[in-house]
Each structure stands twice: as structure tokens, then as C-alpha cells.
C-alpha positions as CSV (number, residue, x, y, z in Angstrom):
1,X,80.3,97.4,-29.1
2,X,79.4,99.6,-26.1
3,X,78.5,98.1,-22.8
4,X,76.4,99.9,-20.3
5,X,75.4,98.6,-16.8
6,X,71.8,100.0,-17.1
7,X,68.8,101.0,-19.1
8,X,69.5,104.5,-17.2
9,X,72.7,104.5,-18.7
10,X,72.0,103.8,-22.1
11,X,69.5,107.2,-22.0
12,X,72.5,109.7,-21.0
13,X,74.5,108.1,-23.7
14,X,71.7,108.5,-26.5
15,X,70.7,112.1,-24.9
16,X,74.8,112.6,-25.2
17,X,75.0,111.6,-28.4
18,X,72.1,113.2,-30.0
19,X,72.3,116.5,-27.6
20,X,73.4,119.4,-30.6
21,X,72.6,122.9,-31.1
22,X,69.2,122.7,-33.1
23,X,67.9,119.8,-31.0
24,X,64.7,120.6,-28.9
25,X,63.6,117.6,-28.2
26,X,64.9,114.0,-27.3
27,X,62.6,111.2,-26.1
28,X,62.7,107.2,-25.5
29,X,59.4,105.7,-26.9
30,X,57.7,102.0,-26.0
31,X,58.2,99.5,-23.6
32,X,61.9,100.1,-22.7
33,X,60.6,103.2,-20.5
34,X,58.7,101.1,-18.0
35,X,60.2,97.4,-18.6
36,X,63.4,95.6,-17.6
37,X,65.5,95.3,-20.7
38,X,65.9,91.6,-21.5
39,X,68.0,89.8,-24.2
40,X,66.7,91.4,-28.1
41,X,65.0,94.2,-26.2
42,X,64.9,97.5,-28.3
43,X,65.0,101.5,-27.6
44,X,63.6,103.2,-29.8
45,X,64.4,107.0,-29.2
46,X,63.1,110.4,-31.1
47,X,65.0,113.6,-31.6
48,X,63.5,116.6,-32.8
49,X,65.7,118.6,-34.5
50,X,66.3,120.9,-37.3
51,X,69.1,119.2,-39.0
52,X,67.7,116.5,-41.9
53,X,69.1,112.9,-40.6
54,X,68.6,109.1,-41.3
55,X,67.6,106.3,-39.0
56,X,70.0,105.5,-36.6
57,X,70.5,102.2,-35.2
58,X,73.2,100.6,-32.7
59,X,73.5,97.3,-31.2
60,X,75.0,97.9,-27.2
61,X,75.1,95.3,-24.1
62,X,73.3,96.2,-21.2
63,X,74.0,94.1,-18.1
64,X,75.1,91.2,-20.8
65,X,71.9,91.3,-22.7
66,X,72.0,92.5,-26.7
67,X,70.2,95.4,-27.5
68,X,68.8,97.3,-30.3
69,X,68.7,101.1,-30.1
70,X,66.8,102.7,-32.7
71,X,66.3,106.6,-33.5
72,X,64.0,108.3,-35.8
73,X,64.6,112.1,-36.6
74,X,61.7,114.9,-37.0
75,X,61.1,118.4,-37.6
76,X,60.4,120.3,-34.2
77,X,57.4,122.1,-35.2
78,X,54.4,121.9,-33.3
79,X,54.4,121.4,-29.3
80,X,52.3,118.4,-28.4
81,X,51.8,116.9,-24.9
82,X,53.7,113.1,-24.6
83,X,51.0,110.4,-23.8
84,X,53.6,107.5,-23.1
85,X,57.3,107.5,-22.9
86,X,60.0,109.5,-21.0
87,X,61.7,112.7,-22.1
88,X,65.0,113.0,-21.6
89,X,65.5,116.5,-22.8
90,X,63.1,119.5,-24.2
91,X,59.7,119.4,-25.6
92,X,58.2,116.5,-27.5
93,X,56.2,117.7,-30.7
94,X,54.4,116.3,-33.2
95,X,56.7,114.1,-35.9
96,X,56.9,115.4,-38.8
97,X,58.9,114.0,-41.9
98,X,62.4,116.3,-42.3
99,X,61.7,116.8,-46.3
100,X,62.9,114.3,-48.7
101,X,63.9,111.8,-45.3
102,X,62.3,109.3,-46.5
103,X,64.6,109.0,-49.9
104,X,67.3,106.8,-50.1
105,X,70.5,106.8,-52.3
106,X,71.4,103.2,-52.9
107,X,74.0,103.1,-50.2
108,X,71.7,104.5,-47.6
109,X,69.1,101.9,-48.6
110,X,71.4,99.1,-48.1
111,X,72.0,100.4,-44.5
112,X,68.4,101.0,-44.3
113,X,67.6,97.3,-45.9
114,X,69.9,95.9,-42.7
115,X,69.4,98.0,-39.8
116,X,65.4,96.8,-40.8
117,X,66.8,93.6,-41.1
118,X,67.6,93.7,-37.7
119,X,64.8,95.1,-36.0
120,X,62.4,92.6,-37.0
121,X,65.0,89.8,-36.2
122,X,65.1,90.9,-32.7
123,X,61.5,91.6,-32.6
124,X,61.0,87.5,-33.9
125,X,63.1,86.2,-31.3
126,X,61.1,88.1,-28.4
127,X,57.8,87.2,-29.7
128,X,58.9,83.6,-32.0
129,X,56.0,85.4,-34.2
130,X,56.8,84.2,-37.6
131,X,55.3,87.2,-39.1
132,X,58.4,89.4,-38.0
133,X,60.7,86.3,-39.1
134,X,59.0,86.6,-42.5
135,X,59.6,90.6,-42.6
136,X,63.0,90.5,-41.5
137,X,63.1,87.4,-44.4
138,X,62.0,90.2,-46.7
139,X,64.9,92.8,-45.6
140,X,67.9,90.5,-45.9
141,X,66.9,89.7,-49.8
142,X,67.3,92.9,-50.6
């Protein structure tokens, strides 16, 4: 498990990470931009690439908390101008589906099934809102 000593950190590392030739675009979406990350916090991040590529997710310490990062993959296509969030490299567009992205073999689904698994489990035990316990319920059946 990586451990990072700041929300700051924890955006070089994804822009690191995610940084490759046909990217043109990596931003951090939602709360995790202007808030202190607490215990379950997520970030969710977007690249915009050319290169087809499943969700990613990866739990990480920051400052001894747990938390969830999340990345979602798009087609950059069409230049759009960011309402809320922080860029940390390029141009954010419009997200659009990378064809057949959101097909699953089995394997993929099973990661799929858990890493959603997980998301709502952290989102239940920020907001004790049994409506993400009964989602994340839903995901570890499967």
C-alpha cells in the first residue's frame, strides 16, 4: 500500500502514473479538490486519452487516513471548459465512452464487481447512509 503525506502528493503520483504519450488530459473531480481528505475519503480522477482502459482503483494512506482513488478513462475529443475540479495536466473535454469500455469479460467484471464494492463501502461509512450500504450489499453478491 502506498503512503503519501498529502492530498498534493497523491495528485503528482496519479498525474505520474497516468502521464503517457496519447494522454491530453488528466483531472481530479469532487470534493477531494477543495476538502481535507479524511478517513474513507475518495479521488476520483479523469484521463483523457486515446488508449481504451478500464476503471482504475487504489486504496493509499494519506497522513494515516485510507483512501480510495478512482479513475475513469475517456476519449479526448471535444474541448470543454472545467466547471469544478482541478487540472493537473492538459485540456479537460467532454467524456466520452472509449468504444466497447463499458464490456466486461468475466474476470474484468469480478474486479469491476469489487473495486464497486468498495466505493460504496467507503461512501457508507462517510455518510452511515444505508442506501450506499445496501449498493455495496449488491456488489459483494456478485
Amino acid at each position: 500500500m502506498k503512503h503519501f503525506e498529502s492530498k498534493k502528493q497523491v495528485f503528482e503520483y496519479i498525474k505520474n502514473k497516468f502521464l503517457k504519450k496519447d494522454v491530453k488530459g488528466i483531472l481530479i473531480e469532487g470534493s477531494s479538490v477543495y476538502k481535507k481528505l479524511k478517513n474513507f475519503s475518495d479521488v476520483d480522477f479523469v484521463v483523457f486519452n486515446k488508449t481504451k482502459i478500464k476503471p482504475y482503483a487504489e486504496i493509499v494512506l494519506v497522513n494515516g487516513k485510507i483512501v480510495l482513488i478512482t479513475g475513469y478513462f475517456y476519449l479526448a475529443k471535444k474541448s470543454k471548459k472545467l466547471e469544478k475540479g482541478l487540472i493537473l495536466y492538459g485540456e479537460c473535454f467532454e467524456e466520452i465512452e472509449h468504444r466497447g469500455n463499458l464490456k466486461y469479460t468475466p474476470k474484468e467484471r469480478t474486479k469491476r464487481n469489487k473495486q464497486m464494492f468498495v466505493d460504496m463501502l467507503f461512501k457508507y461509512l462517510r455518510s452511515k447512509k444505508l442506501n450506499y450500504l445496501n449498493s455495496a450489499n449488491k456488489y459483494f453478491k456478485k
